[in-house]
C-alpha positions, 0 to 999 in steps of 0.5 A: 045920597047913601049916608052908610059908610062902605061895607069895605071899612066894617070888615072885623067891626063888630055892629051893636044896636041901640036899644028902642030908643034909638038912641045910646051910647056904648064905653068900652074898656079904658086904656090909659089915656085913651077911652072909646065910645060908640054912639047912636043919636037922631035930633040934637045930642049934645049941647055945647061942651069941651073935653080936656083931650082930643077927640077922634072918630070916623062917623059910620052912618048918617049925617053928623053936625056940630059947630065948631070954633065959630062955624056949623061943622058937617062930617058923613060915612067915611069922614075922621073928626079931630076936635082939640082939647078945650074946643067948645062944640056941641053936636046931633044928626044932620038929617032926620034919619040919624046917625051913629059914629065911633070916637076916640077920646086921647090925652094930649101927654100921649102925643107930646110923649111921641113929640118928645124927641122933636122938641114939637109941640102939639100939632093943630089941625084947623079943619075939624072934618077930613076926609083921609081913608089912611087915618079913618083906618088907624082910628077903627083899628082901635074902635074896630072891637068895642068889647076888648081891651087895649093892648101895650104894644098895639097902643104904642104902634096907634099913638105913632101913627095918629101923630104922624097923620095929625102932624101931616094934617097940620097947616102951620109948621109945629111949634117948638116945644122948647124946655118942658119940666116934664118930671114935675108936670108928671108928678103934679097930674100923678098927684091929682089923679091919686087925690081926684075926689077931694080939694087940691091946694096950690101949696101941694103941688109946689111941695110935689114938684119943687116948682111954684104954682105958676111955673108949675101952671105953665108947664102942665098946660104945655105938657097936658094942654089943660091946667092943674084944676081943670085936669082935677076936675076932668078926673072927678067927672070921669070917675062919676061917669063911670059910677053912672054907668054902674047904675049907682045914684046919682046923688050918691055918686056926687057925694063919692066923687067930692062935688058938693052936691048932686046940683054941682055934679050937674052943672060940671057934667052938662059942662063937660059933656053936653049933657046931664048926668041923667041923660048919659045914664039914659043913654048908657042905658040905651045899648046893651050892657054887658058887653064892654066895661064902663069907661 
């Protein structure tokens, strides 16, 4: 079986190779919400782990495999991965030969925003491999130049469309959204963002939205599919995957980003990411640098 994606989809997509290893990963500038990946691994990649946003790409070559709520996951060239915010999964190369794909990480608030007006909710797409070349092509518009920014109006265009194919994708009809306190859910993850790096109290947030905490909990999973401390937490390990990717110490880093120690980075990063801060360093390492921006 040809385990390369047809020439065809690679038409304005930009090829980067992996270092000796064979193994790397390459971040390309972030956009608000959204943050874009190219991977290339042989063996097993990623340990079980979950993300607070949807993750969205298109495998380029070999075999990928991952279990999946409950059951072992297979997606080749051509195939579009949709994993749902706090899924757990893991995830490596099917076959021997390796594998390399392109990913998509997009906050739920972007798609409840496109949403909005339908009074929906997030749609779930059940089966996480599909196979759909009109979506593929939608996501590798976006991962088609790793090395260039996002732009405003292109992102706008994007995110309609990806509602639209993961809304049509969807088996049960969405769920109505029903009334979302989307100013005070805006204002509490505005809140978490600017104090990323140190302890959050409940208290803070009731006083930034007027709402009590649990209230406040409700509507922040509605609109962000995560909660308060879990958003603060994601937001601490993004910021510390990006000082990695500088080339910063890892100890240093824990202290910058307002974990305890570099023991308590590890186990949060493992957690997130399916690996450990070292190893995505090592990766990092693996794909020439310069190229794009950290993410």
């Amino acid at each position: 079986m040809n385990h390369d994606l047809h020439p065809q989809v690679f038409e304005g997509l930009e090829r980067l190779c992996a270092g000796p290893s064979g193994n790397g990963i390459l971040a390309a500038p972030a956009f608000p919400g959204i943050e874009r990946i190219e991977a290339q691994f042989s063996g097993n990649a990623f340990e079980p782990h979950r993300h607070d946003t949807y993750a969205l790409g298109v495998t380029l070559k070999g075999g990928q495999t991952f279990r999946y709520r409950g059951e072992r996951r297979f997606s080749l060239p051509g195939q579009v991965i949709v994993l749902h915010p706090d899924e757990e999964h893991d995830g490596g190369a099917a076959t021997e030969d390796g594998l390399q794909y392109r990913m998509l990480y997009l906050e739920p608030s972007l798609l409840l925003e496109c949403l909005e007006a339908d009074g929906a909710g997030l749609p779930f797409v059940d089966e996480p491999v599909i196979g759909d070349p009109s979506l593929a092509s939608v996501l590798l518009a976006a991962l088609g130049e790793l090395d260039r920014e996002l732009d405003e109006l292109f992102v706008d265009d994007f995110v309609m469309r990806v509602t639209g194919s993961l809304s049509r994708h969807a088996r049960l009809p969405r769920r109505p959204l029903g009334g979302v306190a989307w100013r005070q859910a805006r204002a509490a993850r505005d809140y978490l963002e600017a104090h990323a790096t140190r302890a959050v109290r409940s208290g803070e947030l009731e006083t930034v939205t007027g709402l009590d905490r649990f209230a406040l909990s409700r509507h922040f999973r509605a609109a962000f599919a995560t909660s308060p401390h879990r958003y603060l937490l994601m937001r601490r390990l993004q910021q510390a995957r990006a000082m990695i990717g500088t080339g910063e110490g890892i100890s240093d880093v824990a202290a910058a980003t307002g974990f305890a120690d570099q023991s308590h980075l590890n186990r949060h990063f493992k957690k997130a990411y399916g690996m450990t801060p070292g190893q995505w360093a090592a990766l990092r390492r693996g794909f020439p640098q310069g190229r794009s921006g950290g993410r």
